[in-house]
C-alpha angles and dihedrals in degrees: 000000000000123000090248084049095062090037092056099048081049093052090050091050101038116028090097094056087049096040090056100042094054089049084052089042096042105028090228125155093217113005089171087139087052086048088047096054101044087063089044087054088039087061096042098052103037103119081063090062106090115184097250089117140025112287081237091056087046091046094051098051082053082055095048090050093044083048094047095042084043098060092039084057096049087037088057083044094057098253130141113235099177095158102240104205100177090058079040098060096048093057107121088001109127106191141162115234096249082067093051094047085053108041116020101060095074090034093055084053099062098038085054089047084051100048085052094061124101103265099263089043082063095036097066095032078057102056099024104052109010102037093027104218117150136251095277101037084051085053098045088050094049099036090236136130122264091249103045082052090054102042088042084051097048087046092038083048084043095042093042098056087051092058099038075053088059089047105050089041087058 
């Protein structure tokens, strides 16, 4: 199988995945260049992946790169890249508004509790709870240890319910 070959299937099984963690990471209502570069850089460095993790796990800590490198680039621009979750959350989501009335409030609320979080807080809040990956593939994504990734996710938990406290007492 060619490289183009394995990239391909992962694209098919994963751009979603990828799609929907840059819109978390960026705050960007539609990041398909930054997708489509994750899979170009995918191609071009496989022969780095080596098969220690999942190629989802691999695929996301090229996301987060191509994120980071992208809002350094609009930072140096002058533009303001604030990640807007709650814009974020309602990409692709067709709704009524009696749905909207019902469910996003609460929902608004913790996107908005998130987005208020230091950047590793919502990092790991990110990838653990919202993209479910596991310790080690957090690790792996993050470049962290398994306990740093441990000990971030139990203070940004922490850290999250005191502000969505702040929130529900406004």
């Amino acid at each position: 199988m060619s490289r183009k070959e394995i990239v391909s299937d992962w694209f098919y099984q994963y751009n979603h995945d990828v799609y929907n963690f840059l819109v978390y990471y960026t705050g960007k209502r539609d990041p398909e260049d930054l997708v489509q570069e994750v899979f170009i850089k995918a191609i071009k460095g496989l022969d780095k992946f080596d098969g220690k993790s999942s190629p989802k796990t691999w695929l996301f800590s090229i996301a987060r790169n191509v994120a980071i490198d992208d809002i350094r680039k609009n930072k140096r621009r002058g533009m303001d890249q604030n990640v807007d979750l709650d814009e974020a959350y309602n990409v692709g989501h067709h709704v009524t508004p009696d749905t909207v009335v019902q469910e996003n409030e609460e929902k608004q609320q913790l996107y908005q509790a998130i987005n208020s979080l230091k950047s590793n807080y919502r990092e790991v809040i990110i990838l653990r709870a919202i993209k479910e990956l596991n310790v080690s593939e957090t690790a792996s994504v993050l470049n962290w240890s398994n306990q740093k990734v441990r000990t971030t996710y139990s203070r940004a938990l922490k850290a999250l319910g005191e502000v969505q406290g702040g929130f529900q007492n406004e």
